[in-house]
C-alpha positions as CSV (number, residue, x, y, z in Angstrom):
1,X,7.8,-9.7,-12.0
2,X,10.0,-7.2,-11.1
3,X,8.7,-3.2,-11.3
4,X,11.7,-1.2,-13.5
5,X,12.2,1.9,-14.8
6,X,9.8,4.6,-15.2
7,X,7.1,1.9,-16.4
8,X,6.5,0.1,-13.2
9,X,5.7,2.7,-10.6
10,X,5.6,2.1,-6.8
11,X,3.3,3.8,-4.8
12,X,4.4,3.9,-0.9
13,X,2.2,4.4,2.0
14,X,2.0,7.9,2.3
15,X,2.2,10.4,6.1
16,X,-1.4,11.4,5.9
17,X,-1.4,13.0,9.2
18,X,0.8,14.7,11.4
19,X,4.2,12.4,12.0
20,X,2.5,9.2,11.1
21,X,5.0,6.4,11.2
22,X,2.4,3.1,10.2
23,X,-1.2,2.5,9.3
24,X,-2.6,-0.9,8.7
25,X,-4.7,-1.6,5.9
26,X,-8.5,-2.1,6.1
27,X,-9.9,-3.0,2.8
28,X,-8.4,-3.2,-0.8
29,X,-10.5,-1.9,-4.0
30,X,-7.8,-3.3,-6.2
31,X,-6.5,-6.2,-7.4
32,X,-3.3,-7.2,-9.4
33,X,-5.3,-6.8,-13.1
34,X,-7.5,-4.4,-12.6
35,X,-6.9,-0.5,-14.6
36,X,-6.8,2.6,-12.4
37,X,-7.2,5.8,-13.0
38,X,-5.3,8.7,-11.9
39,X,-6.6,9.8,-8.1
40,X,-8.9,6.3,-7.9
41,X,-9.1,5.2,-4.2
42,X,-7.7,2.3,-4.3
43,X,-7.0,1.0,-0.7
44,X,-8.4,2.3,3.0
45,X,-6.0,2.8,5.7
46,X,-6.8,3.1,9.4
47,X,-4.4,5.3,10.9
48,X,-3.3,6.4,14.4
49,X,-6.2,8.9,14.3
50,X,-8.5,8.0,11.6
51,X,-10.0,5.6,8.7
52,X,-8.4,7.4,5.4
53,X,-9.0,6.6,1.6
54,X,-5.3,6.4,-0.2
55,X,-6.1,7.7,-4.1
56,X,-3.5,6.2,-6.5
57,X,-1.1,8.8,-8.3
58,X,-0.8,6.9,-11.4
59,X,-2.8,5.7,-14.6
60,X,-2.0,2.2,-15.4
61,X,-3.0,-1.9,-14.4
62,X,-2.6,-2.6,-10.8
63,X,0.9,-5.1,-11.5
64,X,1.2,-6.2,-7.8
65,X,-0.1,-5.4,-4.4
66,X,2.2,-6.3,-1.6
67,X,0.1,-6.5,1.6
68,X,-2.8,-8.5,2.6
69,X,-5.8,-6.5,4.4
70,X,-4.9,-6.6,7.8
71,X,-0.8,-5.7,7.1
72,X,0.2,-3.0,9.6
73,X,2.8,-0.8,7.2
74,X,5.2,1.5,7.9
75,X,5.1,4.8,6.3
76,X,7.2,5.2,3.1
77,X,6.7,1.3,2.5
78,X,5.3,0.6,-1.2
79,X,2.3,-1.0,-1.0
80,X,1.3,-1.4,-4.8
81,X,3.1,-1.5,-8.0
82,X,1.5,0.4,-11.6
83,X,2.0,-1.1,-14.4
84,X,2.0,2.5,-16.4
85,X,2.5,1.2,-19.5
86,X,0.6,-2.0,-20.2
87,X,0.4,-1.8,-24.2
88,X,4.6,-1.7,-24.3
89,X,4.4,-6.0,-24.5
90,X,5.9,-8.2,-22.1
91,X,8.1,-6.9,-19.3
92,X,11.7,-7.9,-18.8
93,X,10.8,-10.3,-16.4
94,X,8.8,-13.5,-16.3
95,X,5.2,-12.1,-15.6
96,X,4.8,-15.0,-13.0
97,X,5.8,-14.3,-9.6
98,X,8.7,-16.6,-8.1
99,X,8.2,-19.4,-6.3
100,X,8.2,-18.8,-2.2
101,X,11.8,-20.9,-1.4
102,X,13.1,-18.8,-4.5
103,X,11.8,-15.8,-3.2
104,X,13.2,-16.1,-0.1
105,X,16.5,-17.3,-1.1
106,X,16.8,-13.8,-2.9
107,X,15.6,-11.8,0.2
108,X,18.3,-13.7,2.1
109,X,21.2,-12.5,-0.5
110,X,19.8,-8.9,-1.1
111,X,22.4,-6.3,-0.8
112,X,21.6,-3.8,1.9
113,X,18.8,-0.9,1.4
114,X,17.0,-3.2,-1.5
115,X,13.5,-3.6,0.0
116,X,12.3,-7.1,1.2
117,X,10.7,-9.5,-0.8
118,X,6.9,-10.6,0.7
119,X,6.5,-14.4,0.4
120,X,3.2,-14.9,-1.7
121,X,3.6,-11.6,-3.3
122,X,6.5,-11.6,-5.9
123,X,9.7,-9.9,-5.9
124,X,10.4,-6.1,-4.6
125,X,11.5,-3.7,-7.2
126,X,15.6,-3.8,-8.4
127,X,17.4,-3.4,-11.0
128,X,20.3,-5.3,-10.0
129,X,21.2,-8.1,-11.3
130,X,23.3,-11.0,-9.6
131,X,25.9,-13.8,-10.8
132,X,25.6,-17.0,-10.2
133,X,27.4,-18.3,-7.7
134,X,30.0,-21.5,-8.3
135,X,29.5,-24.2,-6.1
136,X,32.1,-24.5,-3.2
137,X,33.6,-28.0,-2.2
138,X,31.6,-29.2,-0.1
139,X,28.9,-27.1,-0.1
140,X,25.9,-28.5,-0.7
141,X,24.3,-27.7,-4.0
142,X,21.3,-25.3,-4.6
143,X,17.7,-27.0,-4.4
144,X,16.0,-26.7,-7.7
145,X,14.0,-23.6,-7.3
146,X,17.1,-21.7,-6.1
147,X,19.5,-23.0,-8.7
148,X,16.1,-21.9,-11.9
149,X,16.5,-18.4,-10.5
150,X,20.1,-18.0,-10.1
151,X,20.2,-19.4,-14.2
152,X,17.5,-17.7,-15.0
153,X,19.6,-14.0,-14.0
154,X,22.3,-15.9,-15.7
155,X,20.1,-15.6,-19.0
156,X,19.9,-19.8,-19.6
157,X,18.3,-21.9,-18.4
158,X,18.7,-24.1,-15.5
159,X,20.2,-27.4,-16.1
160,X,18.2,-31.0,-15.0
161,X,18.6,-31.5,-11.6
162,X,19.4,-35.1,-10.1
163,X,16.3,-36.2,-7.9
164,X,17.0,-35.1,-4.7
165,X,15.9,-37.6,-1.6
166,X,12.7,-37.6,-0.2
167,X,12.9,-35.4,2.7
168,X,12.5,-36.1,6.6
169,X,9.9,-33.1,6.8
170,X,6.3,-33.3,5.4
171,X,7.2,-29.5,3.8
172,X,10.6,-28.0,1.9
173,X,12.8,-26.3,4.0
174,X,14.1,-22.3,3.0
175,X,17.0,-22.5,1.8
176,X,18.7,-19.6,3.8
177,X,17.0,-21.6,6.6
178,X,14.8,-18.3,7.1
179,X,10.9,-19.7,7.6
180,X,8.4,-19.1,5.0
181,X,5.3,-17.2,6.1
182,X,3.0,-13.7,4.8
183,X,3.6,-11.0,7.4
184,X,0.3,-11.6,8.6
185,X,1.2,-14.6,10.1
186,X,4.9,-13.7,11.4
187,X,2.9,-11.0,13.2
188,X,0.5,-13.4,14.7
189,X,3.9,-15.8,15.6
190,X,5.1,-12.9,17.6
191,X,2.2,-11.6,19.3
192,X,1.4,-15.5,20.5
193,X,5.4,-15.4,21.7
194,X,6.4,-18.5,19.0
195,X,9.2,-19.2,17.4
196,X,8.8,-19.8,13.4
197,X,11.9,-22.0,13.3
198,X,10.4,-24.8,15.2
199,X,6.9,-24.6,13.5
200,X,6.3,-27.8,11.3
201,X,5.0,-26.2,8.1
202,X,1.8,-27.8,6.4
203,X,1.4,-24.8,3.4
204,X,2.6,-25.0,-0.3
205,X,6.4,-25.6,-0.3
206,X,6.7,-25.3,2.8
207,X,5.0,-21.8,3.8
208,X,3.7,-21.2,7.6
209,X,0.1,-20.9,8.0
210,X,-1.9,-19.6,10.6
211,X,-3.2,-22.7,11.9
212,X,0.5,-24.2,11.9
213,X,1.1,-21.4,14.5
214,X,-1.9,-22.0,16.6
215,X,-1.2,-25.6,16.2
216,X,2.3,-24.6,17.8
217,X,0.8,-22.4,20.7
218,X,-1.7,-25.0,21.9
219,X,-0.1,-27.0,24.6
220,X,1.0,-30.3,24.0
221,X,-1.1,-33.4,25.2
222,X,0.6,-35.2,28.4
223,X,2.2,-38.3,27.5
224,X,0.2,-41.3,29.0
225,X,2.2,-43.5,31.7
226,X,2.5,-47.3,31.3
227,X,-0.7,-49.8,31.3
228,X,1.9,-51.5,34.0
229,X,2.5,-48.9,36.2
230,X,0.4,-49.3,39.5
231,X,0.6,-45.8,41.4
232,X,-1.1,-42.8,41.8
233,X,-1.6,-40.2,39.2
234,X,1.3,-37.9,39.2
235,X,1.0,-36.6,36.0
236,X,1.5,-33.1,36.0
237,X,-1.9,-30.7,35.8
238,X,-1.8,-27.5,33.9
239,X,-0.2,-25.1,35.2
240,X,-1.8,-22.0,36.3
241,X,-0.6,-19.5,33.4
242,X,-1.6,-22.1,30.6
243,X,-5.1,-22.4,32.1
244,X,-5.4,-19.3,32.4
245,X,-4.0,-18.6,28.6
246,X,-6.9,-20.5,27.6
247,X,-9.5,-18.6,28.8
248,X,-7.7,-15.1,27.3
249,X,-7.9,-13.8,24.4
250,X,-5.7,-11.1,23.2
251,X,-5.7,-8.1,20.6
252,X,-3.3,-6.5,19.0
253,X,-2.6,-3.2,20.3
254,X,-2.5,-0.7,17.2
255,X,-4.3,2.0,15.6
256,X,-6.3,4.5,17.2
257,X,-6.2,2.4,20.3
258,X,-2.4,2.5,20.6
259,X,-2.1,6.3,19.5
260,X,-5.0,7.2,22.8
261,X,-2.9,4.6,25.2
262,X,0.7,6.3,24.2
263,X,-1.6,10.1,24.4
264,X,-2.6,9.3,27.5
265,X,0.5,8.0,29.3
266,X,2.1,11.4,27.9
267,X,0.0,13.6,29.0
268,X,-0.6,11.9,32.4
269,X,3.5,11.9,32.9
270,X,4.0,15.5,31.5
271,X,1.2,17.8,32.0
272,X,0.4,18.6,36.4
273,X,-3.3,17.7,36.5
274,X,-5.1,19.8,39.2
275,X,-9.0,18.8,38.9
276,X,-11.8,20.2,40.2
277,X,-15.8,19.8,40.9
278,X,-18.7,21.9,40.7
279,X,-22.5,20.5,41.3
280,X,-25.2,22.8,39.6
281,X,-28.7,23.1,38.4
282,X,-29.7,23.0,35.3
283,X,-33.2,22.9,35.7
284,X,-33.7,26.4,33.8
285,X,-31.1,24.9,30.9
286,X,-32.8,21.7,30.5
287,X,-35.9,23.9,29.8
288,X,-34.3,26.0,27.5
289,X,-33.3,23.0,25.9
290,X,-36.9,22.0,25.0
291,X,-37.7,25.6,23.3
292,X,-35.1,25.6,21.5
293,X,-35.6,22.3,19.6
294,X,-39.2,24.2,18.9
295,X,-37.4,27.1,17.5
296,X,-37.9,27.5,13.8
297,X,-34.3,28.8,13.4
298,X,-32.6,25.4,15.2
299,X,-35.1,23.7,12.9
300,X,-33.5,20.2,11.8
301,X,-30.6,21.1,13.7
302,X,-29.1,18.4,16.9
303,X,-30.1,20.3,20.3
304,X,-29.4,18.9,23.5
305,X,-27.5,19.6,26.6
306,X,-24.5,19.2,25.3
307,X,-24.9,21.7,23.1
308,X,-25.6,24.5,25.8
309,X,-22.3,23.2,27.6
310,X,-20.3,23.9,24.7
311,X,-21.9,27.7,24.3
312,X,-21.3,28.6,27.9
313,X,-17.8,26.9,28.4
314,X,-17.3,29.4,25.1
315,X,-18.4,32.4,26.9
316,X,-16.4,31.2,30.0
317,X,-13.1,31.1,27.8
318,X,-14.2,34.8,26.6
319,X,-14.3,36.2,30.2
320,X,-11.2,34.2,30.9
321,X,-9.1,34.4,28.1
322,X,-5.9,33.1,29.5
323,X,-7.1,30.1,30.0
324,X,-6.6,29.5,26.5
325,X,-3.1,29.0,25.9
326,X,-0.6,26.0,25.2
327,X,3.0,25.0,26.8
328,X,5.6,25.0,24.7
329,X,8.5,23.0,26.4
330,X,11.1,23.4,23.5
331,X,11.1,27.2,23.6
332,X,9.7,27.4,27.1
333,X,6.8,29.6,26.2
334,X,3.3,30.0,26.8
335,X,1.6,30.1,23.8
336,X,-1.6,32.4,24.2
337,X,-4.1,31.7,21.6
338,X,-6.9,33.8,20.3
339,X,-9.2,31.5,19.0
340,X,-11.1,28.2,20.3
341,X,-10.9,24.5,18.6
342,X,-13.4,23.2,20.8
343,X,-12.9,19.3,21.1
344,X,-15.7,16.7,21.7
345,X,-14.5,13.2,23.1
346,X,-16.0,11.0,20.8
347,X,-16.3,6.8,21.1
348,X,-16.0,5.2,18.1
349,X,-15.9,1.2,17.5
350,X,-12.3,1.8,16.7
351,X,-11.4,3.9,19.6
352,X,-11.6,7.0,21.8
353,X,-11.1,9.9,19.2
354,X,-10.9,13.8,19.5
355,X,-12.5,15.6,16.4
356,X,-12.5,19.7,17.6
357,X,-14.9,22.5,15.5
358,X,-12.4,25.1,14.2
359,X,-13.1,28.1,15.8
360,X,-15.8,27.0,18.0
361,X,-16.2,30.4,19.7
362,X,-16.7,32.3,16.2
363,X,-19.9,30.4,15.6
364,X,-23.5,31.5,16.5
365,X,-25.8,28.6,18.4
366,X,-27.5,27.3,15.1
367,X,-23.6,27.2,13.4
368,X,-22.3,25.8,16.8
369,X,-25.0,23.0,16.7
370,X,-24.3,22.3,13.0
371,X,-20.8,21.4,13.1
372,X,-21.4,19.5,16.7
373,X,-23.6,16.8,14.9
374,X,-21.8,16.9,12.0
375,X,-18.7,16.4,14.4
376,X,-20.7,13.4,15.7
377,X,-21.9,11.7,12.5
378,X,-18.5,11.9,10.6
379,X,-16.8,10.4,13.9
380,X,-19.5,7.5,14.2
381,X,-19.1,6.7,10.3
382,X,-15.2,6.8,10.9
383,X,-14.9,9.5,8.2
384,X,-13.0,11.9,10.9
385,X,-9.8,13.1,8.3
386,X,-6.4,14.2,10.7
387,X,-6.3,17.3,9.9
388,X,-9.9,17.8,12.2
389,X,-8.4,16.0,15.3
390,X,-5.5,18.4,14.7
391,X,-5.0,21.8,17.0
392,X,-7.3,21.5,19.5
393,X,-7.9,24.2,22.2
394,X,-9.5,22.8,25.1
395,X,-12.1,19.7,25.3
396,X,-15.7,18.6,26.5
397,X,-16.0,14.8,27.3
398,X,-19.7,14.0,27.8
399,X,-19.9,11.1,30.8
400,X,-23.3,11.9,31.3
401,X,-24.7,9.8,28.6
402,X,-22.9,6.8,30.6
403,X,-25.3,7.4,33.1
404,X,-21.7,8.5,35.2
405,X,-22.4,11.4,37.4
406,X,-18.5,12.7,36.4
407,X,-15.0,12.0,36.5
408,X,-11.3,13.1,36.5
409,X,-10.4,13.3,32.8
410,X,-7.1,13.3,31.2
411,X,-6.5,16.3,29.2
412,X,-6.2,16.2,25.6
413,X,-2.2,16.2,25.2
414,X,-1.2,20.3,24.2
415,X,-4.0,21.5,25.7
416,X,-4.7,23.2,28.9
417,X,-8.2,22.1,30.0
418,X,-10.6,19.3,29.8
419,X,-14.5,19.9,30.7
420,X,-16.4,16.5,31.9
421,X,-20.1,16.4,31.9
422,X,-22.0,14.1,34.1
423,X,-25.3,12.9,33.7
424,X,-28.4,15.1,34.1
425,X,-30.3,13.6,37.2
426,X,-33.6,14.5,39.2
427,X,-32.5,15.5,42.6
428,X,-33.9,17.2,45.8
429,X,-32.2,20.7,45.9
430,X,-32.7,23.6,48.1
431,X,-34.6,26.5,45.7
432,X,-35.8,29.7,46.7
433,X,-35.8,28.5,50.4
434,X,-37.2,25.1,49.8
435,X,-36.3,21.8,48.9
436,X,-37.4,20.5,45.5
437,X,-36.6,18.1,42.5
438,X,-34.4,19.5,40.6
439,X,-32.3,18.4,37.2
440,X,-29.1,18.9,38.8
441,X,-25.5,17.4,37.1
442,X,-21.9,18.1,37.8
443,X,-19.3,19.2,35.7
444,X,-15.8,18.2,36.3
445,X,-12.5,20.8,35.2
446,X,-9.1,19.2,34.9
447,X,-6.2,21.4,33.6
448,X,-2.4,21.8,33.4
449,X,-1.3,23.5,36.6
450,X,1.6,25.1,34.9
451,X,-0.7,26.7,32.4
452,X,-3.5,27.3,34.8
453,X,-3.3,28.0,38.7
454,X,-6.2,27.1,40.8
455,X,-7.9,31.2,40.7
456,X,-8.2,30.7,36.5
457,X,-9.3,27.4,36.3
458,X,-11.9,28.4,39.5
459,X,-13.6,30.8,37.6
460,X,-13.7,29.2,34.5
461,X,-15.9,26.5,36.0
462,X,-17.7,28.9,37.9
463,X,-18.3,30.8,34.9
464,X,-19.6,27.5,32.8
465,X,-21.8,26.3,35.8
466,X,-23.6,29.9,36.3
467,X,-24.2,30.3,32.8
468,X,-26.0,26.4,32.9
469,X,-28.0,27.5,36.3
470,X,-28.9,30.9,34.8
471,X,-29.1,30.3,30.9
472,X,-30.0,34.4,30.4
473,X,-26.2,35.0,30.7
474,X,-25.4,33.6,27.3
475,X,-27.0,37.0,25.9
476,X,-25.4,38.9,29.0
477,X,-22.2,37.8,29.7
478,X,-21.6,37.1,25.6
């Protein structure tokens, strides 16, 4: 069925973060049938940064949905079709969806800019309408499907075709010789490096399916030599790659996964890292750590270590403004900003994300410690929206819970600094003279050496690591 006019209405996959080109679609809620309601969520999109809930702008019965779950789409791609005006009676065109060899003989003739049809899931919105073409001599006539849709546009009907002879193939052949297959599984072709042309077909007329392509990618049995043959085995063995193949297996790169790997590469490439290590104790912090989880005005409120980094690399930034400041290549600028979207590396099952708390150094302890854990929850749920991972300042990645005593991060790409936290450990360290166990951890400070030269991004560290050995200077140095 074709969506028309003001009556069908097409809704494409929106931007809904900063210069989003795809997202790939998680879960539908709707189904061809069902009514919707003006700002329903109807589908859940995973994102470059985030998991996002798409609300539907019309009112109507869902008329077509294009993409399976799984479909990576590009933005500004329609990805359902509202039937806005269900009462009005039949639509113009048939209300079932065309067969796939006639579907993909009019994908193969569509002018250019008409959007492509999707095998399985009925033709793309047009309103143009085609002429028949007159068979050429010697030109092979139209198989029937074909020839019912080019009469049908014709407004008759198609006239009896001749029995046509039993084909060579155990499935029907495209017409414009294109292979029939759901995106899903021309994706899968290309990531397993296969050809659709020379897959043999097994699906309804003559549609791909995914275990034709797997059946295509597993290597073909050796043929067997002669019974008569009397010599040693020379059949070929395996070679290395396909043994190897078989022991692999492989995942897509997309999502929030890609969007970190293409990050990271950037930033690495771009940004001069200059890193730098500080070993402290934090035997007086860790302490104050256990009080404060007694206090009644942290009462039901996340408090650990973490917490306490955040608040002194806060008061660090205030004695050492300049450290807060971004590179603006374009305009070649410095950027100096007076605020602080602290960042908090979080892993998530679907990646390596970076939600920051808008104006981080603002916020009193209890606030601070409110918007870490809900920071934390909304990132483990996959609820983080774009617009939180968006303008960050500087960054905290927390090793330490690894068990990893620290480590040269990447920074953040935009920002000038990235803080690592190794883990909290019981060590012997020289105090007041003498050697004793200690909770001791190291933090780690990697920033952008055009931004920062070595004497900033010194004392910013030095600054953070006093503050953790002598926690009193939170009220001092604030």
């Amino acid at each position: 069925m074709t969506a028309t006019g003001q009556r069908f209405r097409e809704f494409k996959m929106p931007d809904v973060g900063e210069g989003l080109t795809e997202a790939e679609i998680l879960k539908w809620y709707v189904q061809p049938g069902d009514t919707v309601t003006d700002g329903q969520v109807i589908c859940e999109v995973e994102t470059a940064k985030a998991a996002v809930e798409l609300p539907c702008p019309y009112e109507g019965v869902v008329h077509a949905v294009h993409f399976e779950e799984g479909a990576t789409v590009d933005v500004g791609t329609s990805i359902i079709a509202v039937d806005t005006d269900p009462g009005a009676g039949p639509a113009e065109a048939p209300a079932a969806a065309p067969e796939p060899a006639a579907a993909a003989a009019e994908e193969d003739t569509e002018p250019q800019g008409r959007q492509a049809v999707l095998v399985g899931y009925g033709a793309a919105p047009s309103s143009t309408k085609r002429r028949a073409r007159k068979p050429q001599p010697g030109v092979p006539a139209q198989e029937p499907a074909a020839a019912a849709v080019q009469a049908e546009l014709n407004g008759h009907a198609a006239a009896p075709a001749a029995p046509a002879p039993a084909p060579s193939a155990p499935a029907a052949v495209p017409v414009a010789g294109r292979p029939l297959a759901k995106p899903p599984v021309r994706k899968l072709a290309k990531d397993l490096g296969i050809d659709l042309a020379s897959v043999t077909p097994t699906g309804p007329d003559g549609v791909i399916t995914r275990e034709d392509v797997h059946a295509a990618a597993a290597p073909a049995p050796a043929a067997e030599a002669p019974a008569s043959a009397v010599q040693p085995d020379v059949s070929p063995a395996p070679s290395g790659s396909e043994a190897v193949r078989a022991r692999e297996t492989r995942v897509p790169i997309k999502g929030v996964r890609k969007a970190t790997a293409q990050a990271m590469v950037n930033s690495a490439f771009t940004a001069p890292h200059v890193t730098e290590f500080i070993t402290v104790d934090v035997t007086r912090t860790m302490k104050l750590v256990q009080e404060l989880k007694q206090d009644p005005d942290m009462a039901g409120l996340r408090v650990n270590p973490l917490l306490l980094v955040a608040k002194a690399l806060l008061v660090a930034i205030k004695r050492n403004p300049e450290i807060s400041a971004a590179w603006d290549e374009e305009n070649q600028e410095i950027v100096r900003k007076d605020y602080v979207n602290l960042g908090i590396a979080a892993a998530t099952p679907r990646g390596l994300i970076v939600p920051n708390i808008k104006d981080a150094d603002a916020k009193t302890l209890p606030q601070l410690a409110a918007a870490l854990g809900e920071l934390v929850a909304t990132a483990r749920e996959g609820r983080t929206a774009p617009g939180d991972m968006a303008g960050g300042t500087i960054t905290i990645t927390n090793v330490g819970v690894f068990g990893v005593d620290t480590g040269t991060p990447i920074l953040n790409p935009g920002e000038p600094a990235i803080l690592a936290m190794g883990a909290v450990k019981l060590q012997p360290w020289v105090h007041k003279g003498k050697v004793k166990p200690r909770q001791v951890t190291t933090l780690a400070l990697s920033f952008d050496h055009r931004l920062v030269d070595g004497e900033l991004g010194s004392k910013v560290l030095a600054d953070t690591a006093a503050i953790l050995e002598q926690p009193k200077r939170l009220i001092t140095w604030a």
